[in-house]
N, C-alpha and C positions, 0 to 999 in steps of 0.2 A: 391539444386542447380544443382544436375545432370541431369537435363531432357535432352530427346534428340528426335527430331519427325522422324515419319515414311519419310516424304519431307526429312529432310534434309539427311537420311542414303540410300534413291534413290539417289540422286544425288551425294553421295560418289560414289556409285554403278557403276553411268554411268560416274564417271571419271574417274575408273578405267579402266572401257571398251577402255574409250578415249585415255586412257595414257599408260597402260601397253603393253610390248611388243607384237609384233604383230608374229604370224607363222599362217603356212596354214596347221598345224599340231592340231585337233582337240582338242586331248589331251592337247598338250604342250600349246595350246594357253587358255585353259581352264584353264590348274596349273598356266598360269600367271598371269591370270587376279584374280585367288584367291590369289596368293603369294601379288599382289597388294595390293588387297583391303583390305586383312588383318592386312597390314602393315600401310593401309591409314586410319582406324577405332582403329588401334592401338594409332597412333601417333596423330589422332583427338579429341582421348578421353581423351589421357591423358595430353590435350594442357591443358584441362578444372579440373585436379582432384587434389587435394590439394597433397604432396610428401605422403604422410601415406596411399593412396589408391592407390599410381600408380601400388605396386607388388601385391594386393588385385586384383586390374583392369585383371592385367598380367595373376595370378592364373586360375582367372577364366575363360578368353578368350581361354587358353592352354588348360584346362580340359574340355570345353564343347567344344572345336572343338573335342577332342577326345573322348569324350562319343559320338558324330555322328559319327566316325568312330569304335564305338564300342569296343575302347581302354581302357576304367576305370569300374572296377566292383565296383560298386555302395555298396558293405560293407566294402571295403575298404574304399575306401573316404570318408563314414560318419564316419571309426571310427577313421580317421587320425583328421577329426575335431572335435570328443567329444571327446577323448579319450573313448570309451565303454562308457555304464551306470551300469556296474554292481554293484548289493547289497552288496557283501559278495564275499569275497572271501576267500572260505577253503583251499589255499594251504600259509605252511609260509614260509615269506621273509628269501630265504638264506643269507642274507647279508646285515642283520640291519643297521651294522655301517657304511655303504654308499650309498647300495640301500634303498629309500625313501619306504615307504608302496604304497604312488599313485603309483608310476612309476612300483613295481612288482605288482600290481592288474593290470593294465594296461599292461604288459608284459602278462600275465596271461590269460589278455580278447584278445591281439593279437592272440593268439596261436589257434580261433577259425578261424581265418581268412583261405583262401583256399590255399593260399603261404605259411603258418606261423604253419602247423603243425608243433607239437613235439618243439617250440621253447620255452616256459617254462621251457620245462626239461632241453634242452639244455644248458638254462642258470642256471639250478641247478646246474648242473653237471661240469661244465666250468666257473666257477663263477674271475678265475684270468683274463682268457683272456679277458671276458664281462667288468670286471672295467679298463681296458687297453684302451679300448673303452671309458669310462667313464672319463679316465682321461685326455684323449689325449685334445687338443689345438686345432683340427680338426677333431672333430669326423665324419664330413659328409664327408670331403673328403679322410676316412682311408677307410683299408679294415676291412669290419665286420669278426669276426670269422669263422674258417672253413665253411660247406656248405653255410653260409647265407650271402655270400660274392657276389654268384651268386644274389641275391633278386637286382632288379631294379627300378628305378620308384616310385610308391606310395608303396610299400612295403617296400620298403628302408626307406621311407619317415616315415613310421608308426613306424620302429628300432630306428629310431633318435628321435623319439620323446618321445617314451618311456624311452632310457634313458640319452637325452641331448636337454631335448625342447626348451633349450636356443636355439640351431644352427639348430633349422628349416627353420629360414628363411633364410640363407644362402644355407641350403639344398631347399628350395623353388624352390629362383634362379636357382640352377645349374637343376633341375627339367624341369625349364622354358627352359633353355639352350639345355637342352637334346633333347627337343622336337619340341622348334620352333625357339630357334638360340640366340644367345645376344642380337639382337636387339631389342629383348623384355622385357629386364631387365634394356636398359638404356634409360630411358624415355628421348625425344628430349629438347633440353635446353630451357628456355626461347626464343622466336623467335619473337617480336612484326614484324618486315617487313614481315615474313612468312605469321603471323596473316592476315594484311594486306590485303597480298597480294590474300587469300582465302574469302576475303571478297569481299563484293558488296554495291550497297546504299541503298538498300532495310532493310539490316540485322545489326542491332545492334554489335559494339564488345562490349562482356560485360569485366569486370576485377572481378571475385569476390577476394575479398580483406581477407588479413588474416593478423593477430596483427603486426605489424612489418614492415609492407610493406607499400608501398603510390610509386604507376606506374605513377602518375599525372608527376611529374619533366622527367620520362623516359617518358613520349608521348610527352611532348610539344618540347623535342627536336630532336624527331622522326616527328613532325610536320613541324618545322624549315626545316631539311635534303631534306621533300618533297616540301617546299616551298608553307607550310601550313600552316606557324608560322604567329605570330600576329594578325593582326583582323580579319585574316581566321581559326581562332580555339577561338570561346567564349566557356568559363568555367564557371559552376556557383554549386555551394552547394545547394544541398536542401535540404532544412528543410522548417521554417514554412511561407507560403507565398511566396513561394519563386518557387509553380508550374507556375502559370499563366505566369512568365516569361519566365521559360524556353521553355512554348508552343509554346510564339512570337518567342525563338532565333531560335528553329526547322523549322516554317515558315518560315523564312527569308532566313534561311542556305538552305532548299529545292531546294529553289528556284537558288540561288547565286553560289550552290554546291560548299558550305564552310562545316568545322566540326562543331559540339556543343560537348562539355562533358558535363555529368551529374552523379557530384559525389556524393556520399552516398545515393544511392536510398532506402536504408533500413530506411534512418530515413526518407521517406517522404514516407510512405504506403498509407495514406491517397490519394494523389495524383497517385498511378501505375496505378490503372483502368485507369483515363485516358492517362497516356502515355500508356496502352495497346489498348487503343482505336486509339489514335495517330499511333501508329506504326501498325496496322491493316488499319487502312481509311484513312489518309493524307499520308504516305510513301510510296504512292505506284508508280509502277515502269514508268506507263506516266507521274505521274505529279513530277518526283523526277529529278534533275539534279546529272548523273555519280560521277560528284566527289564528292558530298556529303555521308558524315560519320556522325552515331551517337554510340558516345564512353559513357558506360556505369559504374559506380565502384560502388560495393554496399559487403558486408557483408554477407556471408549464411543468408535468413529471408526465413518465411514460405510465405511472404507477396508478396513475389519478381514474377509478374506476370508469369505463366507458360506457356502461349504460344511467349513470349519473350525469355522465358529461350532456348524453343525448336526449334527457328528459330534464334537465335543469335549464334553468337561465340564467345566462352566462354575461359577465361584465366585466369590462375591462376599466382603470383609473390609472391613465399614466399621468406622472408627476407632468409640471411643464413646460414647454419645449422656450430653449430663447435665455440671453441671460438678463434679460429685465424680469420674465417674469419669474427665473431662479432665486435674484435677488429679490423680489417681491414677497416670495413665496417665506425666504429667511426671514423678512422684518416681520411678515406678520404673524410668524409662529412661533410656539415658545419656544426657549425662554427670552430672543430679542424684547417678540411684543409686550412682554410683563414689564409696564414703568419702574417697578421696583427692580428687576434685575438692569434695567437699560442705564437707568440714574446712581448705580450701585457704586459704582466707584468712586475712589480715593482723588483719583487722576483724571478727571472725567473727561479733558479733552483727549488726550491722547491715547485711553477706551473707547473711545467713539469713535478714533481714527484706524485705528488696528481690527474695529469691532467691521467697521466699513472695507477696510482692507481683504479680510479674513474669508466674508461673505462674498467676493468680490473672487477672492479666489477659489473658493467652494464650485460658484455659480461657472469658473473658468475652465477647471480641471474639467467637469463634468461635458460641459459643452463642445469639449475638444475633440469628443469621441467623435461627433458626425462627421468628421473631416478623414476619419479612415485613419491609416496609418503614419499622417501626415500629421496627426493630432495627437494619439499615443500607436508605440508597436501593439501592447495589448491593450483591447479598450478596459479600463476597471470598474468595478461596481461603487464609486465614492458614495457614502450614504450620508443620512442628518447627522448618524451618531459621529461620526468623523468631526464633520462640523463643529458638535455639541461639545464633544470634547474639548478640543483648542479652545471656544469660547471661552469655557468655566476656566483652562489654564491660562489665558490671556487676563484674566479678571484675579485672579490669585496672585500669581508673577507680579503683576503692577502695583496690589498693595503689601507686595511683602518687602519689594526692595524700593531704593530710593531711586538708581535711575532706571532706565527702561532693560531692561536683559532679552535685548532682542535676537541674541549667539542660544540663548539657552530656548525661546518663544522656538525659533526657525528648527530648533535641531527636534523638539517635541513635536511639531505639525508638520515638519516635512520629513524626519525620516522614519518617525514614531505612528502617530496618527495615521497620518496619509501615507505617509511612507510605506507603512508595514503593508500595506496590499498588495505595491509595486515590489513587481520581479525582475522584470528586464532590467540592466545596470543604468541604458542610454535611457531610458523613463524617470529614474531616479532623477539622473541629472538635472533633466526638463523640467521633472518636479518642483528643486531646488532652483532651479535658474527662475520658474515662473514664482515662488513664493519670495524670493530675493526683491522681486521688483515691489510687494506690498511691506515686508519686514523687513525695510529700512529708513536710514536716518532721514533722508530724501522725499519717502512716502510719508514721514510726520508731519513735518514744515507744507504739505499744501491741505486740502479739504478744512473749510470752515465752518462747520457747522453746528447745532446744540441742539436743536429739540429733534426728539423721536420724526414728527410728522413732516419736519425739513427732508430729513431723508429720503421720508417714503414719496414724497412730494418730485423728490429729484428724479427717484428712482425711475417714479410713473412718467417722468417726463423724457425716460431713454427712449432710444428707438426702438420696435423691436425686430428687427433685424439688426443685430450687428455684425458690423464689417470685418471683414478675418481679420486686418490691422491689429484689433482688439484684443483677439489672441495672439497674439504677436506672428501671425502667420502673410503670407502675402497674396494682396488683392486674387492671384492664380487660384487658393486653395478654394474657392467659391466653386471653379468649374470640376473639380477632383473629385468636390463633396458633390455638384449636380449629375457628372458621369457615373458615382458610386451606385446613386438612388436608381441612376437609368437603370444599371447593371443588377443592381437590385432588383429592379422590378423588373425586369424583362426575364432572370433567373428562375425568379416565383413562378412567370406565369410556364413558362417551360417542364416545370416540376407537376406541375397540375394537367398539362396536354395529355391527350391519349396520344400514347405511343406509334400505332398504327398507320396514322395520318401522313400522308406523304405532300408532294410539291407539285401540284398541274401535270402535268404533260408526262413525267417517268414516275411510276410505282417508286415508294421507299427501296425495294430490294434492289432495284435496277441502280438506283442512284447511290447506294452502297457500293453495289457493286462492282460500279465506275469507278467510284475511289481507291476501293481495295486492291482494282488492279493499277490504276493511277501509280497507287505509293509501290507497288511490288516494284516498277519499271525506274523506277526513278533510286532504289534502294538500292547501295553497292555491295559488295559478298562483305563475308569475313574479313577484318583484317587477320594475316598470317603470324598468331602470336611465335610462333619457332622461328621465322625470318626476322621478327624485330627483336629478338630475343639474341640472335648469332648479330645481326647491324651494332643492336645498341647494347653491347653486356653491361654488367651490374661492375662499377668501377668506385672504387675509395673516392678518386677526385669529381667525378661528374654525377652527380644524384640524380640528374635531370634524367640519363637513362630509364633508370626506376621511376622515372613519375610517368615517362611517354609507356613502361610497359605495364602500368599499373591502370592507366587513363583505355589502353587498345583492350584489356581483358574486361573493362567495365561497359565499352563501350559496345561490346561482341554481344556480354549479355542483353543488351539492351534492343540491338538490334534483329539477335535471335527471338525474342521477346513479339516485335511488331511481323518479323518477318511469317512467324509459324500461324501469329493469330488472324492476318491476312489471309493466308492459304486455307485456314479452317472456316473464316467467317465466309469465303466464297464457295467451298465443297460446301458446306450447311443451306446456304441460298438453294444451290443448285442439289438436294436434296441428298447429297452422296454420305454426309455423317451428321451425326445426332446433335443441334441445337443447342450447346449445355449453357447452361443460367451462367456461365464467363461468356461465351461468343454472344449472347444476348445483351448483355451489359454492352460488350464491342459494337453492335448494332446497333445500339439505344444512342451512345454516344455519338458515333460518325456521324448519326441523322441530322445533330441539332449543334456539329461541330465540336465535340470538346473530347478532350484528350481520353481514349478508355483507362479505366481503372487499373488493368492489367498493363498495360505500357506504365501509367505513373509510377505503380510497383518496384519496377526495375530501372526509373528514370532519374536524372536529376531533377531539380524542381524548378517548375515551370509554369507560370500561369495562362501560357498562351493560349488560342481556342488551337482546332486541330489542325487546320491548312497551315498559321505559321509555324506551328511546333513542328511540324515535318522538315519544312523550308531549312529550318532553323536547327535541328539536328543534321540534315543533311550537308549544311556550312561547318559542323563540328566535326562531322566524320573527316571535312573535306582538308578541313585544320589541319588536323593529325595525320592525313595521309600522306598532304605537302612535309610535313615534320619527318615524316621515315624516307621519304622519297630524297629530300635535299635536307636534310638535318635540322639541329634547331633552329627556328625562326629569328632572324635581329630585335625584331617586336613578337612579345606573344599576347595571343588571343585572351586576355582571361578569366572571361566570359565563356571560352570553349569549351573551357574545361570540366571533364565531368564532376571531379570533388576538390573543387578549387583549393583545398587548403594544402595539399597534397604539395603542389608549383613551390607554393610560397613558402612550407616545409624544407624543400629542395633548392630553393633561394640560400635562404638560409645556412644550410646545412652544409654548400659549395663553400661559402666564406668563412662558416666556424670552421670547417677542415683545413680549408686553405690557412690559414692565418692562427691555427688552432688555440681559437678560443671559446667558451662553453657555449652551446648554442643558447642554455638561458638567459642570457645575457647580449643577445642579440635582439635588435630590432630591425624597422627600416625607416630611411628617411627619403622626401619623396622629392623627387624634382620637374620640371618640367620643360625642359629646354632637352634636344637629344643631339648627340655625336655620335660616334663610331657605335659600335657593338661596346657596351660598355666593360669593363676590366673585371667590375665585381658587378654584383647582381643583376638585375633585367629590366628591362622595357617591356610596357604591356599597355593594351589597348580596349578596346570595348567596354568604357565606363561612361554612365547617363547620371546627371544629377539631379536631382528631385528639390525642389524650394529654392534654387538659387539656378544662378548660372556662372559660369566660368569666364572673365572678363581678358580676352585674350590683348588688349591694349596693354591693361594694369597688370598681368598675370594674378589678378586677386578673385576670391570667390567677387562675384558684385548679384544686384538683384535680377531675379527673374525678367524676361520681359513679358508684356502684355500676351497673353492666350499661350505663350510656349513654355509649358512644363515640364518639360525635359531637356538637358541643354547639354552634348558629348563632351567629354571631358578629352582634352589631347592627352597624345604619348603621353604617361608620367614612367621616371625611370624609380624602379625601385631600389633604392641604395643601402646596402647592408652595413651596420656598425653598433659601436654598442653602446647600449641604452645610455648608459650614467650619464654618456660625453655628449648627449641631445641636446639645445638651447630649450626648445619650445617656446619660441616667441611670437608672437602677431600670426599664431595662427588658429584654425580651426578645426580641435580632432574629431573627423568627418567618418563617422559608421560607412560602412562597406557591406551589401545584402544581395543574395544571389536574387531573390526578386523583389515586388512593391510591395509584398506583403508585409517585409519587414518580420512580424515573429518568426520564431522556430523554434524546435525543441532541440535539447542535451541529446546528441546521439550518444553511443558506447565508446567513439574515440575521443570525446571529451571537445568534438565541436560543437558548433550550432548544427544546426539543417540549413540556417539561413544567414545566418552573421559571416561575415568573411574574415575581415581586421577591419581597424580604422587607420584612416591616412591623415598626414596633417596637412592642412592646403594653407596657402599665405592668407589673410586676411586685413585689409585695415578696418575692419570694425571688432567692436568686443565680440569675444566666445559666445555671450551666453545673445546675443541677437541673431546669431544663426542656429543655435539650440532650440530657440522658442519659433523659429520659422520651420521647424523639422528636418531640416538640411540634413540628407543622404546621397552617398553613390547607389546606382543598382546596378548588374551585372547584364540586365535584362529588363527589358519593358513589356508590357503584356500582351502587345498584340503582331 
């Protein structure tokens, strides 16, 4: 939906000429009319771009004015947005227990930059001062240690992100600020009369629309104000049948220079050709009467005609961010704000408290999405109607029965209402765990309050920032949610770079090049599937065979996969075979670090950039190889594994055989204490925990600590047995995810792509307080 045409960015051009201050000073009238225009393509663009791209928009406007002024060396700024690609890095982390391994390879690969000599050592050698920095509250707006205090700009830019990528974008902003003033960090509010007012009759206003929002009630009384309202503004939904009318109400209005709306043009695609044709050969400027407007609202679609997009003006209305002003936004929309529905009940105090509850939880779900996957696996679109609905059945329920039927309230809005969006199982849960804490007997007995304006009073008086606590999440998820935006926004602008642009000192192709042959050298042959095939045969009692020759024949493809498009991507450099749009991709990717399309293909899933996925397969192969060399491992890898369910199939399957009983009716139980090689199932290793951490005093989950998000989990033995005979007591059944993405889809064998099992780990707190923290294992961390 961002298009934008050559026409319409001339005539920003020549209003700036028109409008900007006037001198007879060649110069100074020149600086103004750029100080204009920049301001007026600032503030045009970002009328149109949803909030998540307005500082993406900012970045990139600031930096390529200044690469034409010859201001940004181009190996700086690509490695402030990949972090380096390097393979290896031979020097070691001084400082395990709080510098991460990414962020000192990354300190490591800075130190090549033409500002940033000597600062590796620096930071060997100085390792208190650097965590000072590290701990601080404000690392972007501290002074960095002795000489690298002077570093400004993008250099500074590359410190902080090294080692506090959370507070890049902050450091972004002040970036933005340095260079081209505030005004370009505070994108211009909502303005529909502005809109307007830049308008003509010729040009469509569009609305593109985002979950939460509906501009329709704010036009029709922006309508009114101009004495546009009533039969001088028809409104009409499209959907099916429903173009040919709106053809006539265009005609009519042309002519009449009355408004037409046309909302959700994404569900009528079938019909945009012709209103692309309409707005091209009926709208034009003799046969149109002045006051006529045509208001558009549709949805990001690929469908959504493109030379409409490029000659209209484009606005964006997102709902608003924060749960004060979510809760805000409920009181004061119907039907809360209508006195007669507020005052309507039978029961009124305990309407009021359910009514505040409700809202409360509304304003929660929604706000949990910024937190990634720590918040929901898939983010959902919860709307008013959800809302709306519960309400009117919370006001019904209370006067039909006598006492409160809060089993029947929770089972309608949490598996009904709300529910019905939610797919994932472990969402559901969360669902119910977070509505549990408003629809019950606990949440009756406190909030005191009676009039409408108490509330709204209360409301106004929250913070608006709340604390993750709020969502039951832990103080951590603040830096999850600031790392994601970084990640974000360093992605965006990545996607927007031209391609061709390389790093100071080596051509792009060279520094492919290097790699490609990097990884060849470090890549081991084949494994010999007929040698592990005669080692491990296919046996009644050991299934494990079958998994180690099932795991060597996935793993073959995988590495036939990197090994051939290496040897292609380097003949193609070296001009010896033809370029094809796959080795291109392979290219595009290595440049800016991330895994090519064609490895993912053939790969396990993995979200790492390119240098650790190498690392990181290379430790897998390395698994497996120790596996056929000296047999099965006492502890296994598994995380190594390429389709982990495969192991745990083959757990299983030893002890139903052995003991023969049905394998459906097997589970596991988990422990964590280890001896010998155990009798029946396995020991396995490489598990991280996300939202807590593993309290190896207590052996209980306990809370995260301060800035560490990830906490390893020790040996757990997996203990096969059957279900019936489980306790399930004091603990917490903890999801298991091959990565941090958490979603995945139903493959053909009826797994996830991403879910592994869940394990149950001891807990002394209730279930549902590590539910609402998000508490997972991953298999794998992303970097």
């Amino acid at each position: 939906m961002y298009q934008y045409s050559l026409s319409w960015f001339i005539n920003l051009y020549l209003d700036s000429i028109a409008k900007s201050v006037k001198s007879d000073d060649v110069a100074k009238r020149i600086s103004n009319i750029s100080e204009h225009f920049t301001l007026s393509i600032y503030n045009n663009v970002c009328r149109s771009l949803f909030e998540k791209d307005k500082l993406l928009f900012s970045l990139l406007l600031t930096v390529g004015i200044m690469q034409g002024k010859g201001k940004v060396d181009d190996q700086v700024w690509r490695f402030l947005l990949t972090g380096g690609i390097a393979l290896h890095n031979p020097y070691p982390n001084p400082a395990p227990e709080w510098l991460s391994d990414k962020s000192w390879s990354k300190i490591v690969g800075a130190s090549k930059l033409p500002n940033l000599k000597g600062f590796f050592e620096h930071v060997q050698d100085n390792i208190s001062k650097w965590k000072e920095l590290y701990d601080s509250g404000t690392p972007h707006e501290d002074q960095l240690p002795d000489q690298w205090n002077e570093l400004v700009g993008m250099d500074r830019m590359v410190v902080i992100r090294c080692f506090r990528p959370d507070k890049l974008v902050p450091a972004v902003q002040d970036f933005i600020v340095d260079n081209m003033g505030q005004a370009y960090i505070e994108p211009p509010p909502f303005d529909l009369a502005g809109s307007y007012k830049d308008s003509n009759c010729c040009s469509p206003l569009i609305f593109i629309l985002s979950p939460g929002s509906d501009p329709t009630a704010g036009l029709l009384k922006f309508a009114d104000d101009l004495q546009m309202g009533g039969s001088r503004t028809q409104t009409i939904s499209l959907g099916q049948g429903q173009g040919p009318i709106a053809a006539q109400m265009i005609d009519k209005a042309i002519k009449e220079g009355t408004w037409v709306v046309l909302q959700n043009c994404h569900l009528a695609t079938s019909w945009m050709p012709t209103l692309e044709r309409i707005c091209e050969e009926t709208i034009t400027p003799e046969n149109t009467h002045t006051s006529f407007r045509l208001w558009l609202t549709s949805y990001p679609s690929d469908k959504f005609p493109i030379s409409i997009l490029q000659n209209g003006l484009k606005m964006t209305n997102e709902p608003p961010k924060g749960i004060r002003a979510n809760l805000l936004r409920s009181y004061l929309s119907h039907p809360i704000s209508d006195p007669a529905f507020f005052d309507s009940s039978k029961k009124q105090v305990i309407w009021q408290k359910l009514l505040f509850g409700l809202t409360f939880f509304h304003a929660l779900v929604q706000e949990r999405r910024n937190f990634g996957p720590l918040g929901w696996n898939i983010p959902y679109e919860f709307n008013e109607s959800d809302q709306r609905i519960s309400i009117r059945q919370i006001q019904m329920f209370l006067d039909e029965y006598d006492e409160v039927p809060l089993e029947a309230l929770t089972y309608l809005t949490g598996e009904c209402n709300y529910g019905g969006r939610v797919t994932d199982d472990k969402d559901r849960r969360l669902l119910l765990s977070l509505l549990s804490i408003f629809y019950s007997q606990e949440s009756l007995l406190i909030l005191r309050f009676s009039l409408f304006q108490t509330y709204v009073n209360y409301i106004r008086s929250l913070p608006i920032c709340a604390d993750p606590c709020v969502f039951g999440l832990h103080s951590n998820a603040d830096i999850t949610k600031d790392n994601q935006e970084t990640n974000q926004l360093l992605d965006g602008v990545l996607l927007t770079l031209p391609r061709q642009a390389g790093g100071g000192a080596k051509s792009p192709q060279e520094v492919v090049d290097e790699l490609a042959e990097n990884i060849l050298c470090k890549l081991p042959a084949d494994f010999d599937v007929q040698m592990v095939n005669d080692k491990y045969p296919v046996t009644y009692e050991e299934s494990m065979n079958t998994v180690l020759r099932q795991e060597v024949i996935r793993f073959n493809r995988l590495i036939g996969v990197v090994h051939v498009s290496m040897i292609n991507i380097r003949k193609a450099l070296k001009g010896q075979i033809v370029m094809s749009t796959e080795l291109e991709n392979v290219f595009n990717s290595m440049l800016v670090g991330k895994v090519p399309a064609m490895w993912a293909a053939k790969s396990y899933p993995s979200l790492k950039p390119m240098g650790s996925y190498v690392t990181d397969l290379l430790a897998r192969l390395q698994f497996l190889q120790d596996w056929i060399d000296n047999g099965p491992p006492t502890v296994f890898w598994l995380s190594g594994f390429y389709f982990t369910q495969s192991f745990l199939t083959g757990v299983s399957q030893n002890f139903a055989r052995k003991y023969t009983i049905p394998i459906d009716y097997i589970g596991f139980e988990f422990e964590t204490h280890m001896d010998q090689r155990p009798e029946d199932g396995a020991y396995v290793r490489g598990l991280f925990m996300e939202g807590a951490r593993w309290d190896m005093e207590n052996m209980v989950i306990g809370e995260s600590l301060p800035k560490i998000l990830f906490d390893s989990l020790p040996i757990i033995k997996l203990k096969p047995g059957e279900m019936a005979k489980f306790k399930h007591e004091n603990i917490y059944v903890c999801p298991v995810y091959k990565t941090s993405a958490r979603r995945g889809t139903l493959s053909t064998t009826g797994h996830s792509t991403n879910y592994v099992l869940s394990i149950e780990l001891p807990s002394d707190k209730p279930q549902k307080h590590w539910i609402n923290r998000g508490v997972a294992c991953l298999c794998q961390l992303d970097d």
